[in-house]
C-alpha positions as YAML, in Angstrom:
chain: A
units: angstrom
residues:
- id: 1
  name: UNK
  ca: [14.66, 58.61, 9.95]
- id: 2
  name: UNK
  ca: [17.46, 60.82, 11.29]
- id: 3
  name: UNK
  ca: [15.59, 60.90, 14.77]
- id: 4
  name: UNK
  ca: [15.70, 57.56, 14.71]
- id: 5
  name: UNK
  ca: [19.00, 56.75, 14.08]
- id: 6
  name: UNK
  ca: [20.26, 59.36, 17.02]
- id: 7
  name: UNK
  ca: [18.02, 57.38, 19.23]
- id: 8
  name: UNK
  ca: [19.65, 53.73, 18.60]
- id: 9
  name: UNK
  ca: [22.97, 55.79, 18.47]
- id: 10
  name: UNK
  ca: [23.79, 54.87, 14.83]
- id: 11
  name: UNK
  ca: [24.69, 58.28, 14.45]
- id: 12
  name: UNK
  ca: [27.50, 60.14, 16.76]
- id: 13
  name: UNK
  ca: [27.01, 63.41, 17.89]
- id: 14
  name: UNK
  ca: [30.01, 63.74, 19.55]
- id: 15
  name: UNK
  ca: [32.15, 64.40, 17.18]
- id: 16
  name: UNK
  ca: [29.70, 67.34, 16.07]
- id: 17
  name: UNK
  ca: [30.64, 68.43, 19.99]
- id: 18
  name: UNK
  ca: [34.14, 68.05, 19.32]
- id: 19
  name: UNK
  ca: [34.36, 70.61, 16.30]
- id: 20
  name: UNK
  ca: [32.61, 72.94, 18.15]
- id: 21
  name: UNK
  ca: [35.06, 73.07, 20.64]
- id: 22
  name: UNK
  ca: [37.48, 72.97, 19.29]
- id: 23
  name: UNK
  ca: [36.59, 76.55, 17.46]
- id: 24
  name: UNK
  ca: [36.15, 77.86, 21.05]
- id: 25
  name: UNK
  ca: [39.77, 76.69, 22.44]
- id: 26
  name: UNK
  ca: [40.62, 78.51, 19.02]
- id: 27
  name: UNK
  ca: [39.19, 81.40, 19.96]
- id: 28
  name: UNK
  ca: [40.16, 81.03, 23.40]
- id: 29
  name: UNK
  ca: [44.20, 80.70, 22.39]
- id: 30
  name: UNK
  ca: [43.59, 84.19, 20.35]
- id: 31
  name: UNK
  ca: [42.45, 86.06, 23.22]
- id: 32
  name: UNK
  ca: [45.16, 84.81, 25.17]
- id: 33
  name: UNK
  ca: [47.64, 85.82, 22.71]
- id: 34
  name: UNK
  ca: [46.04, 89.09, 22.90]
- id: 35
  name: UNK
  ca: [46.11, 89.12, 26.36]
- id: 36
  name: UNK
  ca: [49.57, 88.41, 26.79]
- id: 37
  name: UNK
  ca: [50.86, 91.32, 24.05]
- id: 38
  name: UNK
  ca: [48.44, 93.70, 25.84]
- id: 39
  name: UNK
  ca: [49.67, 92.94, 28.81]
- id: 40
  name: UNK
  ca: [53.31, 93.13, 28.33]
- id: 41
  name: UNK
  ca: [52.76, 96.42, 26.52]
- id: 42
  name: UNK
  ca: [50.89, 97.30, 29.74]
- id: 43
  name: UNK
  ca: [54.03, 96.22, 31.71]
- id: 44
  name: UNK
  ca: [56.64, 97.66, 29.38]
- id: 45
  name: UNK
  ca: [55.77, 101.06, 30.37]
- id: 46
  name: UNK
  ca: [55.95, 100.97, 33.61]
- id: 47
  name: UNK
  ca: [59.08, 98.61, 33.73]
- id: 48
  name: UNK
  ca: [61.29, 98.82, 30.19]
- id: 49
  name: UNK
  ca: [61.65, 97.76, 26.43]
- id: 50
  name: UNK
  ca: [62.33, 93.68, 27.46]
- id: 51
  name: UNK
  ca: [58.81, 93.40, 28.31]
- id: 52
  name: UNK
  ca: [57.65, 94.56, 25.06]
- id: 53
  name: UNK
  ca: [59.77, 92.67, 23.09]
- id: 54
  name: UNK
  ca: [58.51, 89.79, 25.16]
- id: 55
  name: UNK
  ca: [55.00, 90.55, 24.16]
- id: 56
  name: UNK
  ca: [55.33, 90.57, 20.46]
- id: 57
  name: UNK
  ca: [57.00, 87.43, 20.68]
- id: 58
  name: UNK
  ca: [55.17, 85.58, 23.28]
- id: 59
  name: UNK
  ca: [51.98, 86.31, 22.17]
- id: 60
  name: UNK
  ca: [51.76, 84.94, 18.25]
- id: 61
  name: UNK
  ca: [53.71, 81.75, 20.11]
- id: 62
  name: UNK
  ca: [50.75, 81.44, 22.66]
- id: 63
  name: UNK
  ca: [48.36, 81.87, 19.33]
- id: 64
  name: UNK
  ca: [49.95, 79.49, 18.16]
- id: 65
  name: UNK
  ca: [50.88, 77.04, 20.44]
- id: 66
  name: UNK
  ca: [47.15, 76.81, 21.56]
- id: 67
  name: UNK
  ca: [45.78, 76.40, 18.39]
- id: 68
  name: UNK
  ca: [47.95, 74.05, 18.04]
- id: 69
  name: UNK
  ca: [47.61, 71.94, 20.99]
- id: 70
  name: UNK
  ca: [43.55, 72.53, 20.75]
- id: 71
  name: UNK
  ca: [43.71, 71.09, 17.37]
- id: 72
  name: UNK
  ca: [45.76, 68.06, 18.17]
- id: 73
  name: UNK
  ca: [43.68, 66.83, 21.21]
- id: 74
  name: UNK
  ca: [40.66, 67.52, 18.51]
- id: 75
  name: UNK
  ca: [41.95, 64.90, 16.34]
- id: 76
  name: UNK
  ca: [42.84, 61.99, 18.55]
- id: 77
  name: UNK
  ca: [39.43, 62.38, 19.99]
- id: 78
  name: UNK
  ca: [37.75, 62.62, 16.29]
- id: 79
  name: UNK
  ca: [40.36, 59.04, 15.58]
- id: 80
  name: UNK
  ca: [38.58, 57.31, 18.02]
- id: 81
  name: UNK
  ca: [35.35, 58.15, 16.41]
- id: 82
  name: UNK
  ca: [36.79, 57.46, 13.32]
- id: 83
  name: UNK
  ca: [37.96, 54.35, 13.92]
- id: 84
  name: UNK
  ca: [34.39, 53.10, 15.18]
- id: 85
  name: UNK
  ca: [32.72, 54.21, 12.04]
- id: 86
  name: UNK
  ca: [35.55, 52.22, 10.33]
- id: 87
  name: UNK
  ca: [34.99, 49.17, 11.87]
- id: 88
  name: UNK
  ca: [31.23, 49.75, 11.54]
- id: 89
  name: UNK
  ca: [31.01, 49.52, 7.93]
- id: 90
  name: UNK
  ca: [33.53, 46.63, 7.81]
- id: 91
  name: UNK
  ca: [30.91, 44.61, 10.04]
- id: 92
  name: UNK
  ca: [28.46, 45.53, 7.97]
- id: 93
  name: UNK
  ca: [29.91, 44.67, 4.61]
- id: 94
  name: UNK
  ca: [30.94, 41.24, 6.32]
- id: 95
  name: UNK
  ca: [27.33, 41.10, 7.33]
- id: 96
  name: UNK
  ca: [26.21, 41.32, 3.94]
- id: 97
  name: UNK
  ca: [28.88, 38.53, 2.64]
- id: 98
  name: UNK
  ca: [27.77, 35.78, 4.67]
...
């Protein structure tokens, strides 16, 4: 049965796509973080305190900021998918009224 429905495409697998990578931009937007407080620690001793202090700041906002943006593009991609199961069900249920 399940074979069958991914064949007609009754069933999305998309959006199955979608999560996953979305967990990878995730991870992806950590190890930038990462990167960037490594790196200014890196650069603060060669060059002076500012850089450090830029690296414990800039890299949580990069974390963050990623995940963010990662997570946002997720979602208006999942709408759309969203919005065709939607309108799916409403065909069928008018289907089954007339």
């Amino acid at each position: 049965m399940g074979l069958k429905r991914l064949a007609s495409f009754e069933r999305m697998v998309t959006p199955v796509i979608i999560r996953v990578l979305f967990w990878i931009g995730v991870v992806i937007s950590i190890l930038s973080g990462l990167g960037v407080v490594i790196g200014g620690i890196i650069t603060a001793i060669d060059e002076g305190f500012v850089y450090f202090l830029v690296a414990l700041v800039g890299g949580p906002v990069v974390i963050f900021l990623g995940i963010l943006s990662v997570r946002i593009y997720a979602e208006l991609l999942i709408l759309a998918f969203r919005i065709n199961e939607t309108l799916t069900d409403i065909k069928v249920l008018l289907e089954k009224q007339a």
